[in-house]
N, C-alpha and C positions, 0 to 999 in steps of 0.2 A: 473628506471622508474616504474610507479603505475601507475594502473588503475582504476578505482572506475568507480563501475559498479550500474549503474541508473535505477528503473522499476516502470514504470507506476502500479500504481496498486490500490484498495480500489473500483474497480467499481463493482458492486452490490445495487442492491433492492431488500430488505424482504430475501422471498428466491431467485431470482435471480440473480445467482453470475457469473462472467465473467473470472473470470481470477484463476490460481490456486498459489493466493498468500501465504498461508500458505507452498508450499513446495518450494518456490521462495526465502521465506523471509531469510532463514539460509546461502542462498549464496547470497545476495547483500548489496551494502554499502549505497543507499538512493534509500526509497520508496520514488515517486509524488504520493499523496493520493487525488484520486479524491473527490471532492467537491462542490457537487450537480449539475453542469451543464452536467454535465458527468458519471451521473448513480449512486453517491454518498450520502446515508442514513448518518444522525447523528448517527446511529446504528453500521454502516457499519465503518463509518471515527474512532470512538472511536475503534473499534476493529481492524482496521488495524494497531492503530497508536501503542494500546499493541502489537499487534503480532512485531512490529517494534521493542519498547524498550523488549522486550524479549529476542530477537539476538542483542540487540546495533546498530541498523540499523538506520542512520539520517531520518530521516521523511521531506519531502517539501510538499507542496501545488499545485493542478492543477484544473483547472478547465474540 
């Protein structure tokens, strides 16, 4: 049996950040990257989604 382990994550504006997705990212197997309804910068989405392909981590979509 496998688990794959899911984390909401990408929510920040400017410097307003929420969550500590850079020490998250090494241990999970698909970030939900928020996407502006939900605290989400084009800033913000592009650089979670590197921090994401950096560990091989799948990327999703959440509002």
């Amino acid at each position: 049996m496998t688990i794959e382990i899911n984390v909401d994550c990408g929510e920040a504006f400017g410097n307003w950040v929420a969550g500590p997705d850079e020490e998250l990212m090494p241990m999970i197997d698909v970030a939900n990257v928020a996407c502006g309804g939900h605290a989400g910068s084009p800033v913000i989405m592009k650089r979670t989604i590197d921090l994401a392909k950096k560990f091989g981590v799948k990327v999703g979509a959440r509002e």
